[in-house]
C-alpha positions, 0 to 999 in steps of 0.5 A, spaced: 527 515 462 535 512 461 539 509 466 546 506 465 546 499 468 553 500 470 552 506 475 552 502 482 549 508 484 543 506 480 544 499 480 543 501 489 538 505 489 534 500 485 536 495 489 534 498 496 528 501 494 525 494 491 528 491 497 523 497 501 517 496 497 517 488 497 518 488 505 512 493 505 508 488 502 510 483 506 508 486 513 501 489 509 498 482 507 500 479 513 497 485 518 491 484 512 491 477 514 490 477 522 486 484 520 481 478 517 481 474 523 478 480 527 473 482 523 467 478 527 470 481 533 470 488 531 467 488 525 470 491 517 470 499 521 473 497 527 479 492 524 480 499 519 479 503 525 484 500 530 490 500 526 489 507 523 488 511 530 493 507 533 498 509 527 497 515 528 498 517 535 505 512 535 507 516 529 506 523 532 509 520 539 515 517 535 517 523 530 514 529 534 513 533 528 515 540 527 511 546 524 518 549 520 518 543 517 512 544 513 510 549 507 503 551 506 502 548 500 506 540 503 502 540 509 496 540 505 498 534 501 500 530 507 493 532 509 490 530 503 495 523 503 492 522 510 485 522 507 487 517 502 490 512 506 484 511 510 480 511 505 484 505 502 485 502 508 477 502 511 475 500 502 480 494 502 477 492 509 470 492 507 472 488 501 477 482 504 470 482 508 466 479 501 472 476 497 479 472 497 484 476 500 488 474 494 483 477 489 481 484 493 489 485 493 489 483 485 483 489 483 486 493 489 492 492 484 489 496 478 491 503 481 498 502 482 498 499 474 494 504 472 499 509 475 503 504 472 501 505 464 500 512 466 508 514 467 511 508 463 512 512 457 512 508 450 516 501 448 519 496 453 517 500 458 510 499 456 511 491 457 511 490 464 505 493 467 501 488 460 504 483 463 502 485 469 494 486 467 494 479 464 496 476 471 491 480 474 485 478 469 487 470 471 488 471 478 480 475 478 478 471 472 472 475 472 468 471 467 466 466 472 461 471 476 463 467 482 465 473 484 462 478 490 460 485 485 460 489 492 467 486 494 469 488 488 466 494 488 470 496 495 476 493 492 476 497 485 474 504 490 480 502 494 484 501 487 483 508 486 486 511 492 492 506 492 493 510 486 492 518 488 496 515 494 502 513 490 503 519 487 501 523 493 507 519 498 512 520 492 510 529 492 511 529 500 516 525 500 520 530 495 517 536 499 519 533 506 524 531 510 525 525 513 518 522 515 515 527 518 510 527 512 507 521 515 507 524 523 502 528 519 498 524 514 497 517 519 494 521 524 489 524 519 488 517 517 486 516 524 482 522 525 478 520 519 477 514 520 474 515 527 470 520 524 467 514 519 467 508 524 468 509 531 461 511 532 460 504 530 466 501 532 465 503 540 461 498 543 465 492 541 472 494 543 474 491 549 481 492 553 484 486 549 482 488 542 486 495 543 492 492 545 491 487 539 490 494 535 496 496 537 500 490 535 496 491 528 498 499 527 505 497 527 504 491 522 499 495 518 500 501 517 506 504 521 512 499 517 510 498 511 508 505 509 514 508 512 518 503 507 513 505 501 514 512 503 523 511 502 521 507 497 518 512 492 524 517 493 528 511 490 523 509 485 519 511 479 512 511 479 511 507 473 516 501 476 513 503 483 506 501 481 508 495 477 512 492 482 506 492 486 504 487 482 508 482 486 502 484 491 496 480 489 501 473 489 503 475 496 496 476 499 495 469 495 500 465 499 498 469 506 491 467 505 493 460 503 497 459 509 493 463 514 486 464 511 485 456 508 484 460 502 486 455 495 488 458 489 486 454 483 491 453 476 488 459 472 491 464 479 497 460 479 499 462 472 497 469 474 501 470 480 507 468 475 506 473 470 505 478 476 511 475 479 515 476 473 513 484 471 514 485 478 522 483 477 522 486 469 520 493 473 524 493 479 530 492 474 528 499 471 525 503 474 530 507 479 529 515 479 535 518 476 535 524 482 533 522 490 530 527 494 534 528 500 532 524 506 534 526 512 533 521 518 533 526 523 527 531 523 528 538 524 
């Protein structure tokens, strides 16, 4: 795809849509980095599951989704997109239980790349999510076997549906307007996750925790998947998915900062790779038609 770098309007809607997408992540490792501290309160499914039902119910109350904004075929993949995102969620959850926050995110990461390498094209292009691959290499560093197999396992699981989730958010963000997309996929992904992991959930919850759950749902998911939502109606896929390489260097601070959880000289190296591929994407990746996007719903 060509752009013209002189087009302030190009110029703009890169900018806030990588503004949108680096705000996301921020509220994402940091509700993931308090999630974290529940888990020997509630458990991995109790964590994944108190954030995404509270989503969901704040989500129908704050939007109030109407039939007519649908069709057919776009509310199905508003469902769709709400089986994705639970699935990522209660994956990731599982893995960050076993592993660093920091390495779950860098093989969560692999999805968006591979969306990435899929949608880039040839050339210059191509650069970015390379560059990104080799700083997830270092910061995984596989070869070392120190690594948990069923955490990464999760997290390669949740990699996977990080990548259907790219693609699906950006076809209903096209086909949808406003956010009433996500006041249909959030209380899926509640629905969901209550079907997998309330029942094992329930005796654990006391009166506290729920209000905690609350706090948590509009840390993680209801901003940051509202942002990711407006930003891939601003953004290529291909730039999307590698800017999300700044992802895994995010959770790496947060979880050193929080979590106590020291990085070592080879994750460094990793973190500025993806930190420059993550830059390289954002300059080129704006899509050359917006969807509209009204901000009122029907």
């Amino acid at each position: 795809m060509s752009i013209s770098f002189n087009d302030p309007v190009t110029i703009n809607q890169a900018r806030s849509g990588t503004f949108m997408a680096l705000g996301s992540m921020a509220f994402v490792q940091l509700g993931l980095a308090v999630s974290v501290l529940l888990i020997d309160r509630v458990g991995t499914e109790g964590a994944a599951w108190l954030r995404l039902a509270w989503a969901g119910i704040l989500m129908v109350a704050i939007v109030r989704p109407r039939r007519s904004a649908f069709t057919r075929r776009s509310f199905g993949y508003c469902v769709l997109l709400g089986i994705v995102t639970a699935l990522i969620t209660m994956l990731f959850m599982a893995a960050v239980a076993r592993i660093p926050l920091g390495t779950a995110s860098a093989l969560e990461f692999l999805g968006p790349l591979g969306v990435a390498v899929a949608t880039a094209g040839r050339g210059r292009r191509l650069l970015w999510p390379a560059l990104a691959a080799v700083g997830v290499l270092l910061l995984t560093q596989p070869w070392t076997g120190l690594v948990d197999p069923v955490g990464v396992l999760f997290a390669l699981g949740s990699a996977v549906c990080w990548g259907c989730y790219i693609l699906l958010t950006q076809r209903v963000g096209d086909d949808v307007a406003g956010i009433n997309g996500l006041a249909v996929s959030m209380p899926t992904a509640g629905i969901v996750a209550t079907l997998i992991a309330g029942p094992v959930a329930y005796d654990r919850i006391t009166p506290d925790l729920v209000l905690i759950g609350l706090g948590l749902a509009v840390l993680l998911p209801v901003i940051p998947f509202t942002l990711e939502f407006f930003a891939l109606r601003r953004l290529t896929t291909s730039a999307f998915g590698t800017l999300m390489s700044l992802e895994p260097a995010c959770a790496m601070l947060i979880g050193f900062v929080i979590l106590d959880q020291v990085p070592g000289p080879a994750a460094l190296v990793g973190i500025a790779f993806v930190v420059i591929a993550g830059i390289g994407a954002a300059r080129a990746g704006a899509r050359l038609t917006v969807a509209a996007e009204p901000l009122h719903t029907p």
